[in-house]
C-alpha positions as CSV (number, residue, x, y, z in Angstrom):
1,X,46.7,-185.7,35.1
2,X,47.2,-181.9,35.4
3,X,45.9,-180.3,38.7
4,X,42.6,-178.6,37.8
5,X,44.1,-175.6,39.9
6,X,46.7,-174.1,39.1
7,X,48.5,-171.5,41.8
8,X,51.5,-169.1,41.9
9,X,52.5,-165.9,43.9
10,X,54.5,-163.1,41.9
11,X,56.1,-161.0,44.3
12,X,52.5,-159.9,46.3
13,X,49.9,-161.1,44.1
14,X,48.9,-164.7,44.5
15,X,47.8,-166.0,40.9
16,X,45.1,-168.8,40.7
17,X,44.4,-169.9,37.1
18,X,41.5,-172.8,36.1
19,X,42.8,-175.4,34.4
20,X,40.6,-177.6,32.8
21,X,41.3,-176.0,29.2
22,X,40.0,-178.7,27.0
23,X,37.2,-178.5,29.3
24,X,36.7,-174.4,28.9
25,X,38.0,-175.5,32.8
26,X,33.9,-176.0,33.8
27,X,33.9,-177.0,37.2
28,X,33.7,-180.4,38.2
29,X,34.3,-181.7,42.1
30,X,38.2,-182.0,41.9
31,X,38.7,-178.2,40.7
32,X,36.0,-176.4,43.0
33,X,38.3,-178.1,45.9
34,X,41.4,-177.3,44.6
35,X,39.7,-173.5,44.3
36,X,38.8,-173.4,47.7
37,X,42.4,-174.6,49.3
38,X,44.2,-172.1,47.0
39,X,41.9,-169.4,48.5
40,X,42.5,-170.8,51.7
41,X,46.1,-170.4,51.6
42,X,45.9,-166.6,50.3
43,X,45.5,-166.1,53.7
44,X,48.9,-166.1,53.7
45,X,50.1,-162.0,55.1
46,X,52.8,-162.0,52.2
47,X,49.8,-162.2,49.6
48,X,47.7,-159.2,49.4
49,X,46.4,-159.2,46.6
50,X,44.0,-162.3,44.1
51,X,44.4,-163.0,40.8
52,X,42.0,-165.6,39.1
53,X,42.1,-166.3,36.0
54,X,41.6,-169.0,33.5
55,X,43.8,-171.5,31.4
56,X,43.0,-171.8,27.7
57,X,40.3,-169.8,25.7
58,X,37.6,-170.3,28.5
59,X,37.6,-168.5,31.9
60,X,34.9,-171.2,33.3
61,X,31.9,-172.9,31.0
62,X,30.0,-173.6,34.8
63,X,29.5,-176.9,36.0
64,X,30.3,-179.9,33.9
65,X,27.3,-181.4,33.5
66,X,29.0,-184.6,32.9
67,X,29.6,-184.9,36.4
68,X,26.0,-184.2,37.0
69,X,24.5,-187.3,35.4
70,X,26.9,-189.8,36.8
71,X,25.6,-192.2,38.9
72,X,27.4,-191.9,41.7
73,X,28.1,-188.3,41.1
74,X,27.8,-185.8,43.9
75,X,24.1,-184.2,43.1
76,X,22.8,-180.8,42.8
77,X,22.2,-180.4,47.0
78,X,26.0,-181.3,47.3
79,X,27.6,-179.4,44.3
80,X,26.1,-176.1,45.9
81,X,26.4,-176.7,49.3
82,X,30.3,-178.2,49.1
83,X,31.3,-176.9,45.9
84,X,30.0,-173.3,45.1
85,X,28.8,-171.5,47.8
86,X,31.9,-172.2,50.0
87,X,34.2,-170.5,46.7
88,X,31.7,-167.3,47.1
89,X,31.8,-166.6,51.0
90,X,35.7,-167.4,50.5
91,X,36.0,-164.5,48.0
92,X,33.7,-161.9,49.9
93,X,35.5,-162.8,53.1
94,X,38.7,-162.8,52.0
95,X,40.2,-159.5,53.5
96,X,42.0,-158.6,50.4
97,X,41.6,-157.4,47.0
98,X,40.7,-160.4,44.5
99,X,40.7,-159.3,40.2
100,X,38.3,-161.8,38.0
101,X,40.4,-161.7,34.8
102,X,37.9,-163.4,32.2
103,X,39.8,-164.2,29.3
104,X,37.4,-165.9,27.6
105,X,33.5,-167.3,27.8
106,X,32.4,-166.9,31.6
107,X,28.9,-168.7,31.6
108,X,26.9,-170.1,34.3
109,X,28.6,-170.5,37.6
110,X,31.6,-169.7,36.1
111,X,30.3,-166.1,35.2
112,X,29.0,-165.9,38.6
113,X,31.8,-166.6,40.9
114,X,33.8,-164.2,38.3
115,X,31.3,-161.7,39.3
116,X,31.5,-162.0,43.1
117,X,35.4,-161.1,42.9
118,X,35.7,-157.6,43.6
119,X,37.1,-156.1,40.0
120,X,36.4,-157.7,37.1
121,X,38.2,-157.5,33.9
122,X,37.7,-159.0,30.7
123,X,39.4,-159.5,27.4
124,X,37.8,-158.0,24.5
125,X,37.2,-161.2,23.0
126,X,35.7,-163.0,26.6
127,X,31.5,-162.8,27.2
128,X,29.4,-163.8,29.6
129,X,26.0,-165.8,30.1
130,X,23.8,-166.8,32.6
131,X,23.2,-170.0,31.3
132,X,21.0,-171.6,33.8
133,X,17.8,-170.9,32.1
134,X,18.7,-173.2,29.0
135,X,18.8,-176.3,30.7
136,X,15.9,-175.6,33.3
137,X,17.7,-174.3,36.3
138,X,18.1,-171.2,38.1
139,X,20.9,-168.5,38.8
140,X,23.1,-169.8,41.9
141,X,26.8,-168.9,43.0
142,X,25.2,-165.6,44.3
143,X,24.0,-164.4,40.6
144,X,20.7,-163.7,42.1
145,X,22.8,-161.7,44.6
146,X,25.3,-159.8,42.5
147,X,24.0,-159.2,39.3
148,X,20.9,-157.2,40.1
149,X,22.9,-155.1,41.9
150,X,25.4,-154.7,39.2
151,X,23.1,-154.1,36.5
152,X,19.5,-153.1,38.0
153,X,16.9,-155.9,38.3
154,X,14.8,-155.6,35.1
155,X,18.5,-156.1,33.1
156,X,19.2,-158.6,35.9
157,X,16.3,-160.7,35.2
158,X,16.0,-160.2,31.5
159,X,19.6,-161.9,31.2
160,X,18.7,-164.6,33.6
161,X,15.7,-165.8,32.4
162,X,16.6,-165.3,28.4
163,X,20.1,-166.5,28.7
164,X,21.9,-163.7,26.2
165,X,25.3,-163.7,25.7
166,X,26.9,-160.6,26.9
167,X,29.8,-159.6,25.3
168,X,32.7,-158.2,27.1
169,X,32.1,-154.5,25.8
170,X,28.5,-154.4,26.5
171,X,29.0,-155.9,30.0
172,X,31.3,-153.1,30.8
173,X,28.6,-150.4,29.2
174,X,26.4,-152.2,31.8
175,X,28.2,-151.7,34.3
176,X,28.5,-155.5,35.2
177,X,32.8,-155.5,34.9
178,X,35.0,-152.9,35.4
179,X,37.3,-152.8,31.9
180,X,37.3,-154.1,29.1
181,X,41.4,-155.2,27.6
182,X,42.6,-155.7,24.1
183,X,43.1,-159.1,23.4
184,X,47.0,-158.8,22.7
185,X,47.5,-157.0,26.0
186,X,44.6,-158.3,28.0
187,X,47.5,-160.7,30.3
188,X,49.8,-157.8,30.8
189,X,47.6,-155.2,31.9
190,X,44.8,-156.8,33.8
191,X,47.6,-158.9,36.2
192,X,49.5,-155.0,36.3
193,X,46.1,-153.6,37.9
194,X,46.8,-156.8,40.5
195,X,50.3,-155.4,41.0
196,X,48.8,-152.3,41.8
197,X,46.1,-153.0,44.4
198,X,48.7,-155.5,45.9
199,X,51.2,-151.9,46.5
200,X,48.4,-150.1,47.9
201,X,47.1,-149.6,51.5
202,X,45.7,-153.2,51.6
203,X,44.2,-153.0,55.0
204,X,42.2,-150.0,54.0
205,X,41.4,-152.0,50.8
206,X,40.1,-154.4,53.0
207,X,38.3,-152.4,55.4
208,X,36.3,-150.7,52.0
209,X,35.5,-154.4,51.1
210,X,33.8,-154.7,54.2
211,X,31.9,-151.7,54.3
212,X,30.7,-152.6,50.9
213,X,29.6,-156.0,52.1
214,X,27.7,-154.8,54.8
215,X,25.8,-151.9,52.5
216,X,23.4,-153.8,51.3
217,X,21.5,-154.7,54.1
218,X,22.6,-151.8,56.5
219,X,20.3,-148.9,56.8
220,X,21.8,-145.6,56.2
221,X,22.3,-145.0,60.2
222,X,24.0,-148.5,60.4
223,X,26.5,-147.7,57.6
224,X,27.8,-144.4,58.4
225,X,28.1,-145.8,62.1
226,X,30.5,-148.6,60.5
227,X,31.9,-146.3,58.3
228,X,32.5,-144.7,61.6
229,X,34.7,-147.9,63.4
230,X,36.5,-148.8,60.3
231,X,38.0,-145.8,59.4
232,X,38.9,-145.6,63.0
233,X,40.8,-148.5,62.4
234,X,42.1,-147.2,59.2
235,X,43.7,-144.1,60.9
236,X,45.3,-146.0,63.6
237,X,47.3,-148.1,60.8
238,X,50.9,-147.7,59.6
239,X,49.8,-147.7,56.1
240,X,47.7,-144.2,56.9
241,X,51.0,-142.8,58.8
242,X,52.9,-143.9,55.8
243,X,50.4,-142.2,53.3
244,X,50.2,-139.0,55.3
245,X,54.1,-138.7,55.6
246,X,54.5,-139.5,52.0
247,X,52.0,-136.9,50.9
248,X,53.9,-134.5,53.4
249,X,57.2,-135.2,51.6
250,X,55.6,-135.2,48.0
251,X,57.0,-138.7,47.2
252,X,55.4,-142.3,46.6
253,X,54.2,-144.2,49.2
254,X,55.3,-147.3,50.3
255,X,52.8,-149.1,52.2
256,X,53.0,-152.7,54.0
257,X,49.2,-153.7,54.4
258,X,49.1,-152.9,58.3
């Protein structure tokens, strides 16, 4: 049996793909697990930057609901409280840059956890659903969180409740991903923009991460006050040294994530 996770590191980017392909790699206990440890170990200081992507023609169909109506399967209270909702605080928390490259249908929680990274790319042929609604359940993996404050809440609840397929163009035009790629060069360029953030000022990547996570339930006052401490903490970093000095010298920088 194949592992239902599959993970690598090129050079600074560590690159987690799904693999449950014949499966459209839908979650089932064994792969949310594997999901988890592979985030846990991009804790790693040499990664600074997350690629996830998926094996196949599928990014993630969701659950597999086969698991669901086994016997002796793990239930609906143990699937979200072991399986999902520890892969989304993982990616919010994790103090680095993390790129959703959907390369094919993203549907249920598989469109959701795609949505918590913090850019999301898509191939021109991938689309995305919130699937729940069809067999009688609601939005979990944070969809209720994020996608009302990707898309506005009338949109929000309008693709929850009716369960349209989004395709990848109109989720860009939505302002639900960030870009959409042609098929044919959807592998190159979406795990180049990884490259990228992975060369950047990672610590101040990270510190903007966690501004943003606090912004939506900090009043104006509290955010410009953290605001305040992080980019404290930004300035006092080599990587803002670095970025001043290169600027200076009118060359490239090379930052180190510290």
């Amino acid at each position: 049996m194949s592992d239902p996770v599959l993970f690598s590191v090129d050079k600074e980017v560590a690159v987690i793909t799904l693999n449950r392909p014949d499966k459209l790699n839908a979650f089932n206990r064994q792969m949310a697990m594997a999901l988890q440890s592979c985030l846990d170990d991009c804790a790693d200081k040499s990664i600074r930057c997350i690629y996830i992507t998926g094996a196949g023609k599928g990014f993630s169909a969701g659950q597999d609901l086969a698991e669901v109506t086994e016997p002796d399967g793990p239930g609906m209270a143990k699937i979200l409280a072991e399986h999902y909702n520890p892969i989304i605080t993982r990616l919010r928390n994790l103090p680095k840059p993390v790129v959703a490259a959907v390369n094919g249908v993203a549907a249920g929680a598989g469109a959701n956890i795609a949505l918590a990274c913090d850019i999301v790319v898509a191939s021109s042929g991938a689309s995305f659903m919130q699937a729940f609604s069809k067999i009688g359940l609601i939005p979990d993996s944070g969809g209720t969180y994020f996608l009302p404050r990707l898309v506005g809440h009338q949109k929000a609840i309008a693709l929850m409740m009716l369960g349209d397929k989004i395709s990848a163009t109109e989720a860009e035009r939505l302002g639900m991903i960030y870009k959409v790629f042609d098929e044919e060069e959807f592998a190159e360029k979406s795990l180049q923009l990884a490259h990228q953030l992975g060369a950047m000022a990672t610590l101040g990547l990270a510190y903007t991460k966690l501004a943003l996570n606090a912004s939506a339930e900090n009043t104006l006052e509290q955010q410009l006050q953290l605001e305040d401490e992080l980019q404290q903490k930004a300035a006092a970093s080599n990587d803002f040294a670095e970025g001043v000095q290169a600027f200076l010298e009118k060359r490239a920088a090379i930052f180190k994530g510290n």
